[in-house]
C-alpha positions as CSV (number, residue, x, y, z in Angstrom):
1,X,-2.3,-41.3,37.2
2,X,0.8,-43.3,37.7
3,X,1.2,-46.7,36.3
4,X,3.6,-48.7,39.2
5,X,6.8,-50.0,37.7
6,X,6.2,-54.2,37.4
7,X,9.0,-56.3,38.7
8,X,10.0,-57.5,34.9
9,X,10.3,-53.1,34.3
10,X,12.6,-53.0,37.6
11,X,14.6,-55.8,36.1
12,X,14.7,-54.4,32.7
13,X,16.6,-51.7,32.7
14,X,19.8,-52.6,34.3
15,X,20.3,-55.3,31.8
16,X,20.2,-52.6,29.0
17,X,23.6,-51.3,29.9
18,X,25.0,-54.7,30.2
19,X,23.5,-55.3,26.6
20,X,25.6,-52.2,25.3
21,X,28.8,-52.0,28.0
22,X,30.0,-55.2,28.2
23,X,30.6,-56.3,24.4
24,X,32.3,-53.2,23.9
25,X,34.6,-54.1,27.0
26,X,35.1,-57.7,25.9
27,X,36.4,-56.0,22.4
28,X,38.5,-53.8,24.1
29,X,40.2,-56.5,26.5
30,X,40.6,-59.2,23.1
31,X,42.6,-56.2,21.5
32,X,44.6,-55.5,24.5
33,X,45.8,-59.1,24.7
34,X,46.2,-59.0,21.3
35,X,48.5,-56.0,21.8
36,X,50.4,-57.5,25.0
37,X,51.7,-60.8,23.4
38,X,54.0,-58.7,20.8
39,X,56.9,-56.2,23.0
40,X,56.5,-53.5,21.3
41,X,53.2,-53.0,22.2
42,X,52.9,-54.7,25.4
43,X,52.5,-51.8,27.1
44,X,49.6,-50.3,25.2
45,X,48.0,-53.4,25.5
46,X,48.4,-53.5,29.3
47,X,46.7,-49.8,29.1
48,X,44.3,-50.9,26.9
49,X,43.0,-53.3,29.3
50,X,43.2,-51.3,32.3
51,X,41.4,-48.4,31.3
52,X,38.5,-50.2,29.8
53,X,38.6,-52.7,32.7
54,X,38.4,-49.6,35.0
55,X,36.2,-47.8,33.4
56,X,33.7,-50.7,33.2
57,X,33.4,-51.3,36.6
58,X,32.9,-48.1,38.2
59,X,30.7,-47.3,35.4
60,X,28.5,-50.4,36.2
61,X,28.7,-49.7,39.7
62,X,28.0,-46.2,40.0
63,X,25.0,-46.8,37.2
64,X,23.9,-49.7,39.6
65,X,23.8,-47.6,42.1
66,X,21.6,-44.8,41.2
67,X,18.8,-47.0,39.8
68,X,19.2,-48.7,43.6
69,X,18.8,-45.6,45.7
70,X,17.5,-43.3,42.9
71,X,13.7,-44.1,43.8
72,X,14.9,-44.6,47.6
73,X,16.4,-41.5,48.0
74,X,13.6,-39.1,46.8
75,X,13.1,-39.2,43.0
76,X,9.7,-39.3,43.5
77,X,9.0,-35.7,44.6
78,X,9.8,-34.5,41.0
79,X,6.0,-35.7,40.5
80,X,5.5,-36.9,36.7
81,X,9.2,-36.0,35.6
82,X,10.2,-38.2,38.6
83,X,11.7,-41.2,36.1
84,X,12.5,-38.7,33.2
85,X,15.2,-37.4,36.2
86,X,15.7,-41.1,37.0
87,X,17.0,-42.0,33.5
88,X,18.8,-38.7,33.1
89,X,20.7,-39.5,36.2
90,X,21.3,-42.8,35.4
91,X,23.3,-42.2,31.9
92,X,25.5,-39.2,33.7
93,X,26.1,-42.0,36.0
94,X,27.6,-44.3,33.2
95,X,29.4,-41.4,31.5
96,X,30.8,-40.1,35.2
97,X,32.1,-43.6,36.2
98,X,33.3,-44.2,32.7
99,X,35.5,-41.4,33.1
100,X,36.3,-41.6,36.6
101,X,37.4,-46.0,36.0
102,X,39.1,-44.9,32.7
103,X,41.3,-42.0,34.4
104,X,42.4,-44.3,37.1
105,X,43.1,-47.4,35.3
106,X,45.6,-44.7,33.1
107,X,47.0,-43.8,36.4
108,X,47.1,-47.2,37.5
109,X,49.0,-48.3,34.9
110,X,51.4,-45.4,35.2
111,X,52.0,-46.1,38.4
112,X,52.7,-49.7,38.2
113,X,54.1,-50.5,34.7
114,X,57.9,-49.2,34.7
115,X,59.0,-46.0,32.3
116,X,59.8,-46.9,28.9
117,X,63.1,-46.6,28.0
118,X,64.8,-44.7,25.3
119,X,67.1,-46.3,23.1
């Protein structure tokens, strides 16, 4: 017999990876400004904060998202392994959009900081 998942359960969970994502991004944006107030390393710094900015976001977002539409879209009809699948979904979510936010806050700042120059 199922137990039905409580509001304060619902709640719960999404909080977790704010818990464990967003310190790690604050630490990551302190070092890139850090890093962008001394010229030789302004550009890493820049980097730094793009790529963990990016990564952030689409990672919350695309986490967000499956525990939105996860149960909506059918997770039930896995029966008892229905939030076993729901949880295992959700972390290759924040692993995917990690990846996916980091790669294109790299290319982001390729694109838009100028080519170092060679002395």
């Amino acid at each position: 017999m199922r137990r039905p998942v409580s509001k304060r359960d619902a709640v719960y969970a999404p909080q977790v990876a704010f818990f464990l994502i967003i310190p790690a991004w604050l630490l990551c944006v302190l070092i890139g400004v850090v890093l962008a107030c001394f010229p030789r390393l302004r550009r890493t710094g820049i980097s730094l904060i793009a790529v963990s900015t990016g990564g952030t976001l689409i990672s919350l977002g695309l986490s967000t998202a499956v525990l939105f539409l996860g149960p909506r879209l059918g997770f039930e009809h896995f029966g008892k392994w229905s939030g076993i699948a729901l949880i295992g979904t959700y972390v290759i979510a924040i692993v995917a959009g990690g990846l996916i936010g980091s790669v294109s806050g790299f290319l982001l700042t390729r694109k838009l900081l100028p080519p170092k120059q060679l002395l």
